[in-house]
C-alpha positions as CSV (number, residue, x, y, z in Angstrom):
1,X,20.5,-66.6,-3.3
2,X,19.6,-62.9,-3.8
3,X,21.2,-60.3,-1.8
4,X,18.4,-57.9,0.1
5,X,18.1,-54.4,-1.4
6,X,18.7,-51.8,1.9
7,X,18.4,-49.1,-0.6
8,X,15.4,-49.5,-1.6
9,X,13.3,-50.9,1.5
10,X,14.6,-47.7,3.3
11,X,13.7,-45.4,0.7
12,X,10.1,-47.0,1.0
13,X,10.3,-46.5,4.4
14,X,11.3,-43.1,3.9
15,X,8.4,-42.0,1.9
16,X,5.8,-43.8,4.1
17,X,6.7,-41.6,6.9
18,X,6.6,-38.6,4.5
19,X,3.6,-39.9,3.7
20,X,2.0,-39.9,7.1
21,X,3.7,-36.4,8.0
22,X,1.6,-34.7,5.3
23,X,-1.3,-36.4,6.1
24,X,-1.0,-35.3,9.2
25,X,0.0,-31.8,8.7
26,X,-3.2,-31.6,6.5
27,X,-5.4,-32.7,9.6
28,X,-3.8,-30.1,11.5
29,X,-4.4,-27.7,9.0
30,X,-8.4,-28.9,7.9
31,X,-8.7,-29.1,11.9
32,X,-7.5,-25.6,12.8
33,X,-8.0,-23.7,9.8
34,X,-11.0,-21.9,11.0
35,X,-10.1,-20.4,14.1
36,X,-6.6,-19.5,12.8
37,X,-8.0,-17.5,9.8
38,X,-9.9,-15.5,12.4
39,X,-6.7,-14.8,14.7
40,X,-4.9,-13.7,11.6
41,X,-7.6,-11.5,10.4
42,X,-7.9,-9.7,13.6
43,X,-4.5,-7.9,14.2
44,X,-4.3,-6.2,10.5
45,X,-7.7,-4.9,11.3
46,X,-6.5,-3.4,14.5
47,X,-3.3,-2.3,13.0
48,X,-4.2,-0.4,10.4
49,X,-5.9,2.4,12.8
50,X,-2.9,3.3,14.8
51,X,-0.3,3.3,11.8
52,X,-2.5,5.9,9.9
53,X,-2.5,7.7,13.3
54,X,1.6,7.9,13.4
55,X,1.4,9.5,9.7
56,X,3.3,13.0,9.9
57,X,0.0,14.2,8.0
58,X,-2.8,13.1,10.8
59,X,-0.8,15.5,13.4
């Protein structure tokens, strides 16, 4: 009788879960991408202003 290959059914179930992680992270990603691009937009913008401000040349 054949001996059962551990190696190999726990390296498949290894990349299923890797699998389901990315799909996952993709969701999460696709789901909030839109709001998130807007929040990271927003504090350069805002930035910007007060570091030209600290400039020794804008005294």
């Amino acid at each position: 009788m054949a001996k059962p290959n551990y190696s190999f059914e726990k390296r498949q179930r290894e990349l299923e879960k890797k699998k389901k992680k990315e799909e996952k992270n993709q969701r999460k990603l696709t789901k909030g991408s839109e709001p998130d691009t807007q929040a990271v937009e927003s504090p350069p913008d805002s930035l910007a202003p007060a570091d030209t401000s600290v400039l020794p040349g804008n005294t």
